[in-house]
C-alpha positions in Angstrom: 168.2 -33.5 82.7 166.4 -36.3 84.6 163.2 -35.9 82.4 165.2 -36.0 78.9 166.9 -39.2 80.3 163.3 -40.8 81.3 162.4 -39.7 77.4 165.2 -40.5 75.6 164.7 -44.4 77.7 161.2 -44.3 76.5 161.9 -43.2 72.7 164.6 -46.2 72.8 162.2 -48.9 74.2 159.7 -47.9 71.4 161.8 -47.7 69.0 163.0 -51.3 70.1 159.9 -52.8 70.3 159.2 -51.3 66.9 162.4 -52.8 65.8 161.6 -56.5 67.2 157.5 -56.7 66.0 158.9 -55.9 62.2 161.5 -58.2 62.3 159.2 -60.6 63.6 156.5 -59.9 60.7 158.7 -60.1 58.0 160.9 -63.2 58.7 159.8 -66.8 57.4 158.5 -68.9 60.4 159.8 -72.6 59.1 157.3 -75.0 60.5 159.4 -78.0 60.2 161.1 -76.4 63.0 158.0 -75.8 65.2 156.1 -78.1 67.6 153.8 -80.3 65.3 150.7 -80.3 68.2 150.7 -76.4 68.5 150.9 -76.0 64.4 147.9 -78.6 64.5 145.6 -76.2 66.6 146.5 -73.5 65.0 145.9 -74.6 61.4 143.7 -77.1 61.5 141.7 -77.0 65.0 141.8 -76.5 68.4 142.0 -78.7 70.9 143.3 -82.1 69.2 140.6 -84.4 68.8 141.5 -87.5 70.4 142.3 -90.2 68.2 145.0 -87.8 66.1 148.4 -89.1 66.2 152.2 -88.8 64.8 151.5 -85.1 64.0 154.0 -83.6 61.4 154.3 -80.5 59.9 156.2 -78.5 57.1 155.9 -75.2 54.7 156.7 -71.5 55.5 154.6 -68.8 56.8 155.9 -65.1 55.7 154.2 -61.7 55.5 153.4 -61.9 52.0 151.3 -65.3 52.5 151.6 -69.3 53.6 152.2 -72.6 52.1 151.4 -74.8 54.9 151.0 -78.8 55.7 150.5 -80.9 58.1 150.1 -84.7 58.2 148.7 -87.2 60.7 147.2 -90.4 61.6 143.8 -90.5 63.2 141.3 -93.3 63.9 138.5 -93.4 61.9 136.0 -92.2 64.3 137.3 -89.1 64.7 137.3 -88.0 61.3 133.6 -87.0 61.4 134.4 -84.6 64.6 137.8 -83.3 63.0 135.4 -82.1 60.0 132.9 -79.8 62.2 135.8 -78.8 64.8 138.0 -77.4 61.7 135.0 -75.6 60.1 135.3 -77.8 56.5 132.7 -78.7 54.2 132.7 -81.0 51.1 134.7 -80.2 48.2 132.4 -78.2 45.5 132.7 -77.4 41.7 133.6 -74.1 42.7 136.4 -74.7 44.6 139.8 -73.9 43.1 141.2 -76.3 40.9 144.2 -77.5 42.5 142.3 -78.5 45.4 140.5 -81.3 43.2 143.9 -81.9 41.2 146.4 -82.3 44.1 148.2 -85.0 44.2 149.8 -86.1 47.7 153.4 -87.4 47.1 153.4 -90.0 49.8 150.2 -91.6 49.0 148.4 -92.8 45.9 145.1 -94.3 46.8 141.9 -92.3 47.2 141.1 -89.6 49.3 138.0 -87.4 49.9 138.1 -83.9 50.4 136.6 -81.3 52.6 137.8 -77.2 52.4 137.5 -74.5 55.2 134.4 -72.9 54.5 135.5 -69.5 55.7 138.9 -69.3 55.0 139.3 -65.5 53.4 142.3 -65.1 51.5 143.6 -68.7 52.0 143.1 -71.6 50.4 142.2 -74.6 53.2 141.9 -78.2 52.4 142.3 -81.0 53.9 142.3 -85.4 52.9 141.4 -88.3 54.5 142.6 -91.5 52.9 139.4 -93.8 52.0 140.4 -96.0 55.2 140.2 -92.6 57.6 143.4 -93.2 59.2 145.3 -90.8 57.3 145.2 -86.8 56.7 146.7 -84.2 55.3 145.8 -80.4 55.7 147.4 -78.2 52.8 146.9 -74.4 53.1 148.1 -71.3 50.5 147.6 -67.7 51.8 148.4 -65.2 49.1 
């Protein structure tokens, strides 16, 4: 009797943990919701360069993909070393369209562009205002 108990306690905690992990996978994570700092290093790099300030994020990340952003102000010196800690490279032809085309609500003057160079099935980008104190990182995952 004592062995079925330890078994069926085993079988239950599986089966729990089973439960838990899928509900996890499959329910939106709101990042309005979630620290800004720790949504920065995951998305856009790790550690924080110093120099990034009033950190905000927003979008939904669900199993079947991710729109994602995150704005912030940053001194102009640090924009160089955000670029190589984040992996990005200059905007190309071959880049996807809307990356060339998007239009930030919030802000109308010009902005450069530099994309994740590795980023798989994702679509990274992110803008620095033409004075480098302002960015914005955009990502879609399909």
């Amino acid at each position: 009797m004592k062995n079925w108990l330890i078994a069926f306690f085993v079988a239950a905690a599986i089966v729990g943990t089973g439960y838990l992990f899928l509900k996890r996978l499959i329910t939106p994570r709101d990042l309005a919701t979630e620290d800004p700092r720790q949504v920065f290093e995951r998305f856009v790099c790790s550690p924080i360069p110093d120099g990034v300030s009033d950190i905000r994020s927003s979008g939904i990340v669900a199993f079947g993909g991710a729109d994602v952003a995150v704005d912030f102000l940053l001194q102009p010196q640090t924009m160089d070393g955000l670029i190589v800690a984040g992996g990005f490279r200059p905007l190309i032809e071959s880049d996807p369209d809307w990356m060339a085309e998007f239009e930030l609500p919030d802000f109308s003057g010009p902005v450069s562009r530099f994309v994740r160079a590795d980023s798989g099935t994702s679509q990274e980008v992110v803008f620095f205002s033409e004075d480098g104190r302002r960015a914005w990182y955009r990502e879609l995952q399909f």
